[in-house]
N, C-alpha and C positions, 0 to 999 in steps of 0.2 A: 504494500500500500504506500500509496506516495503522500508525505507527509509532509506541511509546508508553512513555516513563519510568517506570517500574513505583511511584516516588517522587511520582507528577506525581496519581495514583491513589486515590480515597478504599477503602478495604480492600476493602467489599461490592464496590463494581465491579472491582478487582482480579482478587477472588475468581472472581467471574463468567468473564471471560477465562480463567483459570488452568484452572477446571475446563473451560467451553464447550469449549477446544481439546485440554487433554488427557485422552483418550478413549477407548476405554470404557475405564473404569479398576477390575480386580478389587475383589471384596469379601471385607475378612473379617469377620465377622460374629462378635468378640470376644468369650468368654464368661471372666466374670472374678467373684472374690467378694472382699468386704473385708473389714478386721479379722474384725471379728463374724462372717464365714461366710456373709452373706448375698451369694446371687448376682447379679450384672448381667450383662445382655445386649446389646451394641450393635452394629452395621456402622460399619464405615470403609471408606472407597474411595481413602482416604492408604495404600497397601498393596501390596506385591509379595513375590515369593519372590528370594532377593537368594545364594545361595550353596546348594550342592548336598552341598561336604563342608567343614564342618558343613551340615545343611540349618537353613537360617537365614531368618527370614521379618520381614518390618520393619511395623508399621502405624504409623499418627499418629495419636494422636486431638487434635485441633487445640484449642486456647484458644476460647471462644466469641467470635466477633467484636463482638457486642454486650456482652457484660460482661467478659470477658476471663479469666472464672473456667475453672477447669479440669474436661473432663468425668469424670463417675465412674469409667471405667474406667481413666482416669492415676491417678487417686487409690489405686484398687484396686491395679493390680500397683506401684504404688511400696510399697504394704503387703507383701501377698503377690504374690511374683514369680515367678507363673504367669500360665498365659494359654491357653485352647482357642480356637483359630482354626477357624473350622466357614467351609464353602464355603457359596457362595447359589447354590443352583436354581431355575428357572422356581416348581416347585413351594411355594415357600416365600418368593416374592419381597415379598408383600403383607404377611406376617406383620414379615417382617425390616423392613420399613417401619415397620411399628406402632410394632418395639421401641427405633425411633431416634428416639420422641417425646419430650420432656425430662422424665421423669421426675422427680422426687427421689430425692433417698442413698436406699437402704435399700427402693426398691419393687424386685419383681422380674418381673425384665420376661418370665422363661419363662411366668410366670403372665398378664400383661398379652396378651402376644403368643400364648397358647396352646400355646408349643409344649413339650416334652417333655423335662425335664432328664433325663441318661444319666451316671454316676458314672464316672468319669476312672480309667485304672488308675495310672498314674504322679505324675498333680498331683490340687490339691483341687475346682479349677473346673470343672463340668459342661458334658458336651458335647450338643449338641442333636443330640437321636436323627435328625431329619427331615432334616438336610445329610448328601448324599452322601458330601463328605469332612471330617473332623475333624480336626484336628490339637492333641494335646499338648504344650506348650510350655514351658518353660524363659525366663526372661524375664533376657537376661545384660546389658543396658544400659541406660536412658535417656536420650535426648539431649534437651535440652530447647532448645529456638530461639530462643525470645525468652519476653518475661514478657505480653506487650502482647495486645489481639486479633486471633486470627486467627492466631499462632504455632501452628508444631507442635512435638508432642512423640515422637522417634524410638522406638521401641516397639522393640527390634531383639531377637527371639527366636528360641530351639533347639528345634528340634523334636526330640521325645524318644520320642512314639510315632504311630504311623497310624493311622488308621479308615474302611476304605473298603467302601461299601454295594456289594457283589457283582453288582449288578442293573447297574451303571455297566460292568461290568468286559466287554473282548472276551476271544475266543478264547483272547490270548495271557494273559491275564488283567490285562492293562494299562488304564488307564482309556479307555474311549473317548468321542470327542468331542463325540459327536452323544447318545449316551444319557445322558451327566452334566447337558445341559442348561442350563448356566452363564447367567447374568444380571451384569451391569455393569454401573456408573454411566457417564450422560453428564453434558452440562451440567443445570442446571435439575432439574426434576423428570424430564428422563429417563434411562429404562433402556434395554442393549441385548440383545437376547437370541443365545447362540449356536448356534441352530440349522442344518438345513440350507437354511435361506432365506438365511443372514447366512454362512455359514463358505465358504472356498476354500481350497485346497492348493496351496502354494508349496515345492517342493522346496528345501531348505538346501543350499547349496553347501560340505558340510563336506570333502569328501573330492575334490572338484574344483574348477578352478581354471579361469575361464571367462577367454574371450579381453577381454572388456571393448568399450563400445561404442567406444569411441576405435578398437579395427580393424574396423570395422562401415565397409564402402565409404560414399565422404560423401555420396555421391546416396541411398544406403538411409538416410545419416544425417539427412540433412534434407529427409526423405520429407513434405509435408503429407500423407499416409494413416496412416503407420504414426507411433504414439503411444510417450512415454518405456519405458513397460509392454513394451512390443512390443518396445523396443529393447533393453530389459534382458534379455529372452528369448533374442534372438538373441545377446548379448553370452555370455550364460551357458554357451555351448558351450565344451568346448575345441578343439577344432579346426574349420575351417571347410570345407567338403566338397571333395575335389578335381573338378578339371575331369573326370575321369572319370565320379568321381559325380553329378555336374551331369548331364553324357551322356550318362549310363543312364538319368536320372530321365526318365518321361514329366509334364512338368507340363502342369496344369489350361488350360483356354484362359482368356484374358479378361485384365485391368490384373494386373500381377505384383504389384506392392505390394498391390492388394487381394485376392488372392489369397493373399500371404505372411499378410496381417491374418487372413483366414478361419483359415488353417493354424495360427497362432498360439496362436487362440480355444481351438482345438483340441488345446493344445499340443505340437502334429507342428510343432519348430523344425528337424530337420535337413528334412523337406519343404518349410518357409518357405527356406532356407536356401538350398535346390537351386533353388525360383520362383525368388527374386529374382537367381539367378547365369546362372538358365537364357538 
């Protein structure tokens, strides 16, 4: 394993690593205006939702690594300390590109970029009609990291109102995940897309308490078939089936552990559960 001083580092290759592994990383796609009232438009992928009450969202817009000057839109809310945070869809991903070209102070990137400024009901900065979600912002900090390039600067903002495009929306009228469409940064020039080629369901263990793989019998433990994934499945239960159940179960013919593997795939863990006891 290669193993690396972050100090030892010239910044760009830093950077590189930094982003390469941390991945896919949301976008907000910043709409901010300065003194004057003119708007900016830019993405960062320095950026997460960080608190639910208050709903609190943080971006960075980083020091340039090559001049070390600061982007427009730190300039902006250190001015006016707003900020509309619009989501990036599939649909808008090439635009939001455009608009993170190094403009000058004072161009506007909804006009650069095509897309469609929409008048904010609570702050002054405009929100792009074309992101499925919007967010109105309140901008209650700055943290600034260093002076140097390649520093961030903590953006850390309230969200104050919502904007959500109905077309996104299921049943419960909750967003759902497959029709919003979401795009994120990788390393380099790539994006990742969340569709149903890319997304899987992992049940949260909020309200159960699995046995862990440490009581996972040590021959199931150090299966060469069945992988860390597969072990964390079976660990996730809480209880482990009794000999009865074992009993009852009619299992499959053929190698148990590959057969617990299939059942897995499948996520039938108390059927993996019963193979491997049978």
């Amino acid at each position: 394993m290669l193993s690396i001083n972050p100090k030892d580092l010239e910044i760009p290759q830093l950077h590189r690593y930094l982003l390469g592994a941390i991945g896919p990383r949301p976008i907000a796609f910043a709409s901010t205006i300065d003194a004057d009232g003119v708007p900016n438009l830019s993405p960062f992928s320095f950026f997460n939702v960080f608190s639910a009450n208050p709903p609190i969202m943080v971006f960075s817009p980083a020091r340039s690594g090559r001049t070390g000057a600061t982007k427009n839109t730190l300039d902006n809310v250190k001015n006016v300390k707003e900020v509309v945070i619009n989501v990036v869809n599939h649909d808008i991903v090439q635009q939001m590109s455009l608009a993170s070209s190094p403009y000058e102070a004072g161009i506007d990137e909804f006009v650069k970029a095509g897309l469609t400024p929409v008048a904010s009901e609570l702050i002054k900065p405009f929100r792009v009609k074309e992101s499925p979600v919007q967010f109105e912002c309140k901008v209650n900090e700055i943290i600034e990291l260093g002076q140097n390039g390649g520093a961030g600067n903590l953006v850390i903002c309230e969200v104050v109102k919502i904007h959500i495009n109905e077309d996104v929306l299921d049943a419960n009228g909750m967003i759902d995940q497959h029709k919003i469409d979401l795009v994120s940064r990788m390393g380099g020039n790539w994006y990742c897309r969340a569709d149903k080629n890319s997304m899987f369901e992992v049940k949260k263990p909020i309200t159960t308490i699995g046995i862990g793989v440490d009581q996972i019998p040590t021959e199931v433990r150090n299966s060469t078939i069945l992988t860390g994934n597969d072990l964390g499945l079976l660990g996730s239960v809480e209880a482990i089936p009794t000999q009865e159940e074992v009993a009852a179960f009619d299992a499959p013919n053929g190698e148990s552990h590959q057969i617990a593997k299939e059942l897995l795939a499948k996520n039938e863990v108390l059927e993996a559960w019963k193979t491997l006891l049978k």
